[in-house]
C-alpha positions as CSV (number, residue, x, y, z in Angstrom):
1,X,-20.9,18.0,14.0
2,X,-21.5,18.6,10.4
3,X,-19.9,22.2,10.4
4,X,-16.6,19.8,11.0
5,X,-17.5,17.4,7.9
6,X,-15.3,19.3,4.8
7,X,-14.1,16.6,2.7
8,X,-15.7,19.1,-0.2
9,X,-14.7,22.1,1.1
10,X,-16.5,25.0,2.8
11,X,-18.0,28.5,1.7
12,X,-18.2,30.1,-2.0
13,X,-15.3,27.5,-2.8
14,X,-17.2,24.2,-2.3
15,X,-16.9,21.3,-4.8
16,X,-19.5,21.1,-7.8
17,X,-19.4,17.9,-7.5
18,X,-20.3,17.2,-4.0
19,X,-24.3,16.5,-4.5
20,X,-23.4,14.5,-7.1
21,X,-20.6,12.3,-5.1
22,X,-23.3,12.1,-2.3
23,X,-26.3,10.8,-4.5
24,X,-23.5,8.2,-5.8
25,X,-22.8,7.2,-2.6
26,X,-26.3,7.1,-1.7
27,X,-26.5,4.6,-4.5
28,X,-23.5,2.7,-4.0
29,X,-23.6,1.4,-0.4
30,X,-26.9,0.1,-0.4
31,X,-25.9,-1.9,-3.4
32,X,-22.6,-3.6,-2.1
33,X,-24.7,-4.6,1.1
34,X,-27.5,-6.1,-1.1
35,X,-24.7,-7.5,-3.3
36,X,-22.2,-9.3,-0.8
37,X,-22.1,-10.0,2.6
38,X,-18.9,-8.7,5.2
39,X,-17.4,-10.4,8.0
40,X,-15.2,-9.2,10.3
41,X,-11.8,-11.9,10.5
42,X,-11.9,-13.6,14.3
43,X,-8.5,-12.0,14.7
44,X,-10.5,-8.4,15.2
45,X,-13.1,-9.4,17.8
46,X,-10.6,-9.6,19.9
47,X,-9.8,-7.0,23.0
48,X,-7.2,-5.4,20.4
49,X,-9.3,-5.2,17.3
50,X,-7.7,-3.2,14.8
51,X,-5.8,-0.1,15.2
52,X,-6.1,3.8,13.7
53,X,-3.5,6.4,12.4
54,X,-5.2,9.5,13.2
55,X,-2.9,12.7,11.6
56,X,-5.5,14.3,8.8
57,X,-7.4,11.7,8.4
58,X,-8.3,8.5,10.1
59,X,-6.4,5.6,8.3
60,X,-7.6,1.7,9.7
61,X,-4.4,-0.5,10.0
62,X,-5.2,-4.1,10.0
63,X,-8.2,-3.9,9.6
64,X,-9.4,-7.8,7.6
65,X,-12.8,-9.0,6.5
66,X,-14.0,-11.5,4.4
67,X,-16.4,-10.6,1.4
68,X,-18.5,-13.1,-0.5
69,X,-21.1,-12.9,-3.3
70,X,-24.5,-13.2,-1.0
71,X,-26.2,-16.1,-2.2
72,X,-29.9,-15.5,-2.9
73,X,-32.5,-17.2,-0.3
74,X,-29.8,-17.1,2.6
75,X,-30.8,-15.8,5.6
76,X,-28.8,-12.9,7.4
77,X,-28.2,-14.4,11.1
78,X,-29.2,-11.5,13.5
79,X,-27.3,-10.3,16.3
């Protein structure tokens, strides 16, 4: 599968900058999930749930959530 991942391009014309944009990312998304908590709206739950555009790349289309600030001491409910 990761032969098929070329956001950054492949071969002796890869981006310079794609070990950097992974250690970002690396750093990001841990951050916003210790920073705020997501919830998917009711409305997606549903059978329907959101829908995708797939031509180049996969574009969500309706896809809602809410996003708060978490607030310290709260516990996470488990699934």
């Amino acid at each position: 599968m990761d032969h098929y991942y070329i956001p950054f391009g492949m071969g002796p014309r890869v981006c310079l900058g794609q070990k950097v944009a992974h250690m970002e990312m690396g750093k990001v998304v841990p951050q916003l999930v210790r920073t705020f908590d997501f919830e998917l709206d009711d409305s997606l739950k549903s059978e329907e749930g959101w829908k995708t555009f797939n031509h180049w790349l996969v574009e969500p289309h309706g896809l809602k959530c809410k996003i708060e600030v978490h607030k310290p001491g709260a516990l996470v409910e488990k699934a």
